[in-house]
N, C-alpha and C positions, 0 to 999 in steps of 0.2 A: 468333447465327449469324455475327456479323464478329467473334468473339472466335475463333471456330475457323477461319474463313479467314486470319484472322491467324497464327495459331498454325499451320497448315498449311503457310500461304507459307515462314514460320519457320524449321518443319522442313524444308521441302522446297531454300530455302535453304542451310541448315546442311548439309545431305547434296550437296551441289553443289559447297561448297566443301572435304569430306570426301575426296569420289571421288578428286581429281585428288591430293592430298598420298598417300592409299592408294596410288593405281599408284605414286608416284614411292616409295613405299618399300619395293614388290617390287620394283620394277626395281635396287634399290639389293643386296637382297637376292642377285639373279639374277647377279652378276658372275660373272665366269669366272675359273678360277683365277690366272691371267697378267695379268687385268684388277686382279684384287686386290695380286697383284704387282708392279704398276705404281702401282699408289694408295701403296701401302705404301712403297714405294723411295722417292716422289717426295715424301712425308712426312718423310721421315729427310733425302734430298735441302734439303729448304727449311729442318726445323730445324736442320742442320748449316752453314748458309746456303754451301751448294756455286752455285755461279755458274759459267757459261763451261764452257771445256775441264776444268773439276775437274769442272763438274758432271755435264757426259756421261760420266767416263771412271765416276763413281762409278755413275749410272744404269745403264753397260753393266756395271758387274760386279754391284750390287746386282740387275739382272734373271736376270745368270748364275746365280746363287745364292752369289755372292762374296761376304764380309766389307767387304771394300777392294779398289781396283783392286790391282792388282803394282806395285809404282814400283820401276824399275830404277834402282839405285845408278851413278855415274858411278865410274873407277876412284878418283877423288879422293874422293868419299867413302864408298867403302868403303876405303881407307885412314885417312880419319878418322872413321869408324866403329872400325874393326876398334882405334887405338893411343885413343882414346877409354874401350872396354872396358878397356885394359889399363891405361890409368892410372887409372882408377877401381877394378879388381881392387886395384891395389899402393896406392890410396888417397890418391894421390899431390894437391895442392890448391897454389895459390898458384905461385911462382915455379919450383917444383919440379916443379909438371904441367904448364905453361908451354914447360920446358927440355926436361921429358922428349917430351912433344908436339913439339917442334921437330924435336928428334934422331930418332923414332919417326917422323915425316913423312920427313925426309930420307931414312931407311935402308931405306923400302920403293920 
């Protein structure tokens, strides 16, 4: 008889500390779609180790359904953007992408 109160208490135990891990993994289930959205952003957020003002701007576009925020170029560089391509198109390397970069900076 104390071998099955044992066993009773046991189980009854065991299923006590069951219940409460069960709800917490329907409620885990139950997110909302935006909710999961947010889990997910804020995942890619921490591995990308986004901090501060990079990390909201990334959070507000990963919510939007953005890749990346927009990052507007200043006109300086998109002019070293734009003679950058160009001298990597002509292949150009060493003193000679250097020179060419100088002149391609001045003339825009």
């Amino acid at each position: 008889m104390k071998t099955l109160m044992t066993l009773s208490a046991g189980l009854l135990l065991s299923l006590t500390f069951l219940a409460p891990a069960h709800a917490q993994d329907e409620k885990k289930k139950e997110l909302t779609p935006q909710q999961q959205r947010m889990s997910s952003c804020n995942k890619d957020a921490k591995a990308q180790g986004k901090t501060g003002d990079d990390r909201k701007a990334f959070m507000k576009a990963c919510l939007a359904g953005k890749a990346e925020p927009e990052k507007k170029l200043t006109p300086q560089q998109e002019k070293m953007a734009a003679c950058n391509k160009d001298a990597a198109d002509q292949k150009k390397t060493g003193d000679a992408r250097k020179a060419f970069m100088k002149e391609c900076l001045a003339a825009h």
